[in-house]
C-alpha positions in Angstrom: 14.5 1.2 -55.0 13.1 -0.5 -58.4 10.5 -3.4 -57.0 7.7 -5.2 -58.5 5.1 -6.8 -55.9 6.9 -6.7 -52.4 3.8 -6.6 -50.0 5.7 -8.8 -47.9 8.3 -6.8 -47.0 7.8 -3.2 -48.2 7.0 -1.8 -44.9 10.0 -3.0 -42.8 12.6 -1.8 -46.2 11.0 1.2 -46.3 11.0 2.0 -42.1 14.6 0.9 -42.1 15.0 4.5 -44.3 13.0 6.4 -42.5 14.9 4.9 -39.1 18.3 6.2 -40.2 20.8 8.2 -38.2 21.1 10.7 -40.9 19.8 14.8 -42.1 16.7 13.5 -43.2 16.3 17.0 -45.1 19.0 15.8 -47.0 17.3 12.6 -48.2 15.0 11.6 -51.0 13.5 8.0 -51.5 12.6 7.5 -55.1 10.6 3.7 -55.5 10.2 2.6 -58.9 7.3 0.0 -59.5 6.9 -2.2 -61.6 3.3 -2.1 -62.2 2.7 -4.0 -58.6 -0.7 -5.6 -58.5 -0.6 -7.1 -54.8 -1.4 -3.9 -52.9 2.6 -2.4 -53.0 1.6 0.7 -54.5 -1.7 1.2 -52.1 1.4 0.7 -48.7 4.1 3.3 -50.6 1.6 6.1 -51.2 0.5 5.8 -47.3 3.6 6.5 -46.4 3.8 9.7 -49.4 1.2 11.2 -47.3 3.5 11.7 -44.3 6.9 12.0 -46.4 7.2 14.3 -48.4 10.5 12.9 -50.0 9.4 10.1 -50.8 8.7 9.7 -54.8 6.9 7.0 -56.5 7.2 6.4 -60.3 6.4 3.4 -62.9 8.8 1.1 -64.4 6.1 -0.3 -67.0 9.5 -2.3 -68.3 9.3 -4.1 -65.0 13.1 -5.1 -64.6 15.7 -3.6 -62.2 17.8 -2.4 -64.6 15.6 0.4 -66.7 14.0 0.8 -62.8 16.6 1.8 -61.4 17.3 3.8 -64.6 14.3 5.7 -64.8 15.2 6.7 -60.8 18.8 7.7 -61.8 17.8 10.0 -64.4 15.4 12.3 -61.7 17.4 11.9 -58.9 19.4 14.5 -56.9 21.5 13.2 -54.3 25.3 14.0 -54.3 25.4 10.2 -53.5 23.5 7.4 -54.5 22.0 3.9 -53.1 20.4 1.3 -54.6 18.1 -0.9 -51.8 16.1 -3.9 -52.7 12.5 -4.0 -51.8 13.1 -6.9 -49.7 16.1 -6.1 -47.6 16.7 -4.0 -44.6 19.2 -1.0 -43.6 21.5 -1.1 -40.4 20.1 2.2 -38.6 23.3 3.9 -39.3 23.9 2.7 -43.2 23.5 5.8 -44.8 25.6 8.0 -42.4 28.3 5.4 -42.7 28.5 5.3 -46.5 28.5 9.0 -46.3 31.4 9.0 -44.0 33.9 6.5 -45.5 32.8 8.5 -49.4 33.7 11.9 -47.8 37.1 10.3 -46.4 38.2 9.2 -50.1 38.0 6.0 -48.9 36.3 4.8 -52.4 33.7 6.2 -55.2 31.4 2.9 -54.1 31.6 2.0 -50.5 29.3 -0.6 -48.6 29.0 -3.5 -46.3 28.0 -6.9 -45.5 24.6 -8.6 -45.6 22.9 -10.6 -43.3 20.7 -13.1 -44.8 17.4 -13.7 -42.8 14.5 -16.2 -42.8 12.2 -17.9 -40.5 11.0 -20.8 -42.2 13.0 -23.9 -42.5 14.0 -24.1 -46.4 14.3 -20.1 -46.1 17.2 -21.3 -43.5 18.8 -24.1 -45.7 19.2 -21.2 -48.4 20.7 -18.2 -45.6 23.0 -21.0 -44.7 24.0 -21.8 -48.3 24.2 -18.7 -49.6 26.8 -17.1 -46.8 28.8 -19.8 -47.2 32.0 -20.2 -49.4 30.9 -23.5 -50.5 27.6 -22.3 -51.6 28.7 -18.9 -53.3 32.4 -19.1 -53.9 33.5 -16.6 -51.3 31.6 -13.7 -52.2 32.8 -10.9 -50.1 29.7 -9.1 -49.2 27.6 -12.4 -48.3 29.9 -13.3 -45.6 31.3 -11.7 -42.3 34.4 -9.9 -42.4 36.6 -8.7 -39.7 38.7 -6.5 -41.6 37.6 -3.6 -44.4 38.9 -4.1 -48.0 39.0 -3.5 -51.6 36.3 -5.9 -53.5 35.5 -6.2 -57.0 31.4 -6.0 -56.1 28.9 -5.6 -53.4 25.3 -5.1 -52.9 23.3 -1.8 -51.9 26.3 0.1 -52.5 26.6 4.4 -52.0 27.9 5.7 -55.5 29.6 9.0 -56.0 27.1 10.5 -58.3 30.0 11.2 -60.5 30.5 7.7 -61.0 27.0 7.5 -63.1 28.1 10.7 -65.0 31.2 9.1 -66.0 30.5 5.1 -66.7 26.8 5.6 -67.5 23.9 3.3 -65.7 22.8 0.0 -65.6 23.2 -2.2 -68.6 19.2 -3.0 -69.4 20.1 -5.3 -71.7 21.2 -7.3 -68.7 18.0 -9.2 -66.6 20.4 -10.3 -64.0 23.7 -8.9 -62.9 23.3 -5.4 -64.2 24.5 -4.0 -60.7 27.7 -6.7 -61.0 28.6 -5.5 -64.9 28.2 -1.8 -63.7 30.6 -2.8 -61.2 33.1 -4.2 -63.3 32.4 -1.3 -65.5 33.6 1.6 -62.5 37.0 -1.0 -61.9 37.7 -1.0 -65.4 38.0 2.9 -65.6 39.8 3.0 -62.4 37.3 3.4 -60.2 37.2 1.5 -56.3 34.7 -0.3 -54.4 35.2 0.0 -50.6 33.7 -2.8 -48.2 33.4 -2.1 -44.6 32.3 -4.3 -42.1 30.5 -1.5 -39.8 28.2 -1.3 -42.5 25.4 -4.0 -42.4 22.3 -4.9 -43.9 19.8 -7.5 -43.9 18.4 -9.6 -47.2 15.1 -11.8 -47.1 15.8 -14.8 -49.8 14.2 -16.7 -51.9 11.8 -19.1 -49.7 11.2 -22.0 -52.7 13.7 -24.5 -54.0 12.2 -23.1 -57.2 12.5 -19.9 -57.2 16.4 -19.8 -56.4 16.7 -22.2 -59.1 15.4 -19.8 -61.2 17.1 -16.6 -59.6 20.9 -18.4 -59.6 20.2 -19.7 -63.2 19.5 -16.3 -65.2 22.6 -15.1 -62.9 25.1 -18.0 -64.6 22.7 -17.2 -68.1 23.5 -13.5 -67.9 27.2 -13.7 -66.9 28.1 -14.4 -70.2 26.7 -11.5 -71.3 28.9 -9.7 -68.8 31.6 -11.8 -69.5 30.5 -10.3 -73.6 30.0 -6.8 -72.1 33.3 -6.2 -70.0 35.5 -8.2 -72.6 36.8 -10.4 -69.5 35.9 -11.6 -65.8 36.2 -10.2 -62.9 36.5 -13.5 -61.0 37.1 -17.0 -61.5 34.9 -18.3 -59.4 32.2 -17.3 -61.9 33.5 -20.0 -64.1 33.8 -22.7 -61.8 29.7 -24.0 -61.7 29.3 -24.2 -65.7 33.0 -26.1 -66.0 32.1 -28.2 -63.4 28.5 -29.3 -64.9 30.2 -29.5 -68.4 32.5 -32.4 -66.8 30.1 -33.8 -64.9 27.6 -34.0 -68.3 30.9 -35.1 -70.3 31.2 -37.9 -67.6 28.0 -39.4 -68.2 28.5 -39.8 -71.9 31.6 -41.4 -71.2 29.6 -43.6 -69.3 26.9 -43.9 -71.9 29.3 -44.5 -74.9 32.2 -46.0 -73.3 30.8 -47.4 -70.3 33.9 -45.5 -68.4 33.3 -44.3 -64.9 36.4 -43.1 -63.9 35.7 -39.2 -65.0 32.4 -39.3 -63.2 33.6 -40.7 -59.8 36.9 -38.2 -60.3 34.1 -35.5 -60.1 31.3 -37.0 -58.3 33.2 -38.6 -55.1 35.0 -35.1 -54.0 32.3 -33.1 -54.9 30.0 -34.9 -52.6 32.9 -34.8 -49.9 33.2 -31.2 -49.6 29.8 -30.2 -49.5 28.9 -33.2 -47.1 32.2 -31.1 -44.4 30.8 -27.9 -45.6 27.2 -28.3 -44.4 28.4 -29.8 -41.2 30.8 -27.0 -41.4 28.1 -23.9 -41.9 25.4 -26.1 -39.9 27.6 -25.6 -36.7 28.7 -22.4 -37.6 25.6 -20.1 -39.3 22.3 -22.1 -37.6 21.1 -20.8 -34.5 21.8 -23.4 -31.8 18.1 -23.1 -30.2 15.9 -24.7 -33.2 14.0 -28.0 -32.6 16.3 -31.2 -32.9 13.3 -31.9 -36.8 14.4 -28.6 -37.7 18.2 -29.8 -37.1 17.7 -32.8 -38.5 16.0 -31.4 -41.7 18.7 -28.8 -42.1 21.1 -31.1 -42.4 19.4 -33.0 -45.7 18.4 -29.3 -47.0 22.0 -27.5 -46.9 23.3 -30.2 -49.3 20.5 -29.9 -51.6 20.9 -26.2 -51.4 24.6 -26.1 -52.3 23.6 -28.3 -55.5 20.5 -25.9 -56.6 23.0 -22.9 -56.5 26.1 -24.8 -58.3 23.7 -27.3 -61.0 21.6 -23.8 -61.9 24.3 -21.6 -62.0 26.4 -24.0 -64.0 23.4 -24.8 -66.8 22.7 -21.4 -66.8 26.3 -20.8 -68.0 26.2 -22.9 -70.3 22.8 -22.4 -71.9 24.3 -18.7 -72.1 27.3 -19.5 -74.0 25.4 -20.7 -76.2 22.8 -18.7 -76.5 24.9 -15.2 -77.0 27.6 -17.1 -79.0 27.3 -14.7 -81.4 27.3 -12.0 -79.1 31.1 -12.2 -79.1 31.8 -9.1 -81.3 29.3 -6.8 -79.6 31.2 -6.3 -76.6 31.9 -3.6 -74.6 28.6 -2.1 -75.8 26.3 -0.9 -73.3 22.8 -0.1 -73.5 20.7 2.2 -71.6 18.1 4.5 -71.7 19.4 6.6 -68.7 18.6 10.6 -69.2 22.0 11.9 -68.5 21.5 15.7 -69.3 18.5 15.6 -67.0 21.0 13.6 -64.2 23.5 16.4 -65.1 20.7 19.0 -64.9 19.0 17.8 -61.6 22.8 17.2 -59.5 23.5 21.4 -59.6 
């Protein structure tokens, strides 16, 4: 678990281990901080004193990637899973993962998340980022009925041999490190298995701001991915900067030409289809028992939502094309400061 400064929600991620089905003799928990100053630390070493298996260790770097890293490189687990500090495990995640990997069923194998929040913009975002509208279809945000062969997911249980032979997380990568590791384990033939028995809960962003920020280093970084992987693993990750590239071509026209036909080509059904899909996700992903304000509000925040994700996204694209345009050439290069004779060392 590499977190930085999750008071909030440390307990209930780390009880959601501790609450699993599984051999806990078999288990070890390995937090990585990054230098928390909000009291983190003080709640993890509480519960060191009554787990043994539990290991915390700095990540002065703070970011996910040389986190999780750092974690990697001591642990010992014949499988391993990466958890968020502000998410939750289904009681029977790890036994599941454990199950399908023993079956062959993948060398990654995971599930579904549920997105939950309490307040009303928290909402707005659950709704907007489980929807297809909001995120494109991603596989692992949404419910699925059937299992099946995806090209990422979230929390997934690796194979250790899957570290050995791809390496770990990219820490040149802020954002997306866990989707370009992916794409790394497809690219050398590997599989990532996503079953819908196997659930999990995610606590979003609750700002306007803070997604804004989050979905913008993820369109900034996929470039760099894009760079890294020498292609894409989907095209919906190009669809947000094309779109705002039109949209901003569209309002030169205007500017220069006075010609509004390419903006009302994109505006108009743009504004259609996520005006059906919030009336579409409002009936189908809010619970039918809040206040006819919160209802009401909902309906002006899903919309406004959809745009954050798709306008920050998009310019983040597009600020990273041009940032790492001369990034082209170094692709396919990874770095990482991962200890993989110690990871070699520590999995006999």
């Amino acid at each position: 678990m590499p977190i930085r400064n999750e008071i909030v929600f440390i307990k209930r991620t780390i009880e959601s281990i501790l609450n699993q089905d599984c051999n806990h003799n078999n288990l070890e928990i390995i937090i990585v901080d990054g230098m928390s100053d909000d009291g983190t630390r003080e709640v993890i070493k509480s519960y060191q004193k009554k787990y043994k298996y539990i290991n915390l260790i700095d990540n002065p770097e703070i970011y996910v990637p040389s986190g999780f890293n750092r974690a990697l490189s001591i642990s010992c687990g014949d499988i391993i899973i990466r958890l968020d500090g502000h998410s939750m495990m289904g009681p029977n995640y790890i036994s599941k993962c454990i199950n399908l990997i023993k079956k062959g069923k993948a060398e990654c194998v995971g599930g579904s998340i549920s997105h939950v929040s309490k307040d009303i913009i928290g909402l707005a975002i659950v709704v907007a980022q489980s929807s297809i509208i909001g995120v494109g279809g991603v596989s692992f945000r949404s419910k699925n009925q059937k299992g099946k062969f995806v090209d990422t997911l979230a929390f997934g249980a690796y194979k250790r041999k899957v570290f050995e032979l791809v390496g770990a997380y990219d820490e040149d990568l802020i954002r997306n490190q866990d989707d370009e590791f992916n794409f790394r384990m497809i690219q050398n033939g590997m599989k990532i298995w996503l079953d819908p028995s196997i659930n999990s809960y995610y606590y979003p962003r609750s700002s306007f701001k803070k997604l804004f920020k989050q979905y913008f280093g993820y369109g900034f970084y996929k470039i760099r991915v894009f760079q890294k992987r020498g292609g894409i693993s989907s095209w919906r990750h190009l669809v947000p900067g094309t779109f705002v590239l039109g949209l901003i071509s569209s309002i030169l026209f205007i500017i220069v030409y006075s010609h509004f036909s390419l903006f009302y080509i994109l505006s108009i059904p743009y504004l259609v289809l996520i005006s059906v899909g919030t009336v579409y996700d409002f009936n189908l992903k809010t619970d039918k028992n809040i206040s006819i304000i919160d209802k009401l509000l909902l309906i002006i925040l899903v919309p406004f939502t959809y745009m954050i994700l798709h306008f920050s996204y998009g310019i983040g694209s597009i600020i990273g094309s041009i940032y790492f345009i001369n990034n082209w050439r170094n692709n396919m290069v990874n770095d990482f400061s991962f200890n993989k004779e110690l990871f070699k060392k520590n999995g006999t």
